[in-house]
C-alpha positions in Angstrom: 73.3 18.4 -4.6 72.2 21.3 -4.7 74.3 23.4 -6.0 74.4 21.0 -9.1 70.9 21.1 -9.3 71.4 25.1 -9.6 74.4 25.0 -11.7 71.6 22.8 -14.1 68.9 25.6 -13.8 71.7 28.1 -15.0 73.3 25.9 -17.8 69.5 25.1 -19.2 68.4 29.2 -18.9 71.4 30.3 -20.8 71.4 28.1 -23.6 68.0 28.8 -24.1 68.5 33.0 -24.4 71.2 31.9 -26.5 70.9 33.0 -30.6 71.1 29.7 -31.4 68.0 28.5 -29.7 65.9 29.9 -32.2 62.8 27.4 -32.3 60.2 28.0 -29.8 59.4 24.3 -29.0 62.9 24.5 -28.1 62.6 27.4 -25.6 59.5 25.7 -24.3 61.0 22.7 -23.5 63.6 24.8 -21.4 61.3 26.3 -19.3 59.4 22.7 -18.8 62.6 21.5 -17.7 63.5 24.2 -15.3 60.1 24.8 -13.4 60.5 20.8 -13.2 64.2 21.4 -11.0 63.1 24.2 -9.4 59.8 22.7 -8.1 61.2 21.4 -4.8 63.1 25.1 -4.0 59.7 26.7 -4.8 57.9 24.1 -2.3 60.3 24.8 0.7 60.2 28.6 -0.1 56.6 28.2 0.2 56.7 26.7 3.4 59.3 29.8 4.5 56.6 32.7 5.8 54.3 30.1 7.8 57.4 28.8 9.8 58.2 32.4 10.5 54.5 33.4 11.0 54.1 30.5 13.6 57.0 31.6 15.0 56.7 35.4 15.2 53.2 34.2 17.0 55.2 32.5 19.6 57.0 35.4 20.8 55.6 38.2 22.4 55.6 42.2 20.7 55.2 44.6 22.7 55.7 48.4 21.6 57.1 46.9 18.1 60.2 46.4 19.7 61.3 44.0 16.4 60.3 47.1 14.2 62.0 49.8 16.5 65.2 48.1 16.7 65.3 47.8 12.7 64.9 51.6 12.5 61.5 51.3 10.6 59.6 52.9 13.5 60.0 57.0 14.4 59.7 57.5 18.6 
């Protein structure tokens, strides 16, 4: 689901950068019509960096062992 709802977005973007879609209400339209699919991906996205927050809290870091072993912190 969705990856049709994706392939939708796509199909929708491009023929609205396309020459013939020359009338704004047009292009308007397009955009209405994406944000409208892509409302429920934005939602869960949202939702993304408090699950991790919550769960970052969870753990314990000590020394910024997390950022040491990416290579982000000099010893």
């Amino acid at each position: 689901m969705e990856s049709l709802v994706a392939q939708r977005i796509n199909f929708i973007a491009r023929m609205a950068t396309s020459c013939e879609c020359n009338h704004a209400e047009d292009k308007e339209l397009a955009l209405v019509w994406i944000a409208e699919l892509s409302a429920p991906y934005e939602k869960r996205l949202n939702n993304c960096p408090s699950q991790l927050d919550g769960h970052l809290l969870d753990n314990e870091v000590t020394g910024n062992t997390i950022l040491r072993n990416l290579g982000s912190i000099e010893e």
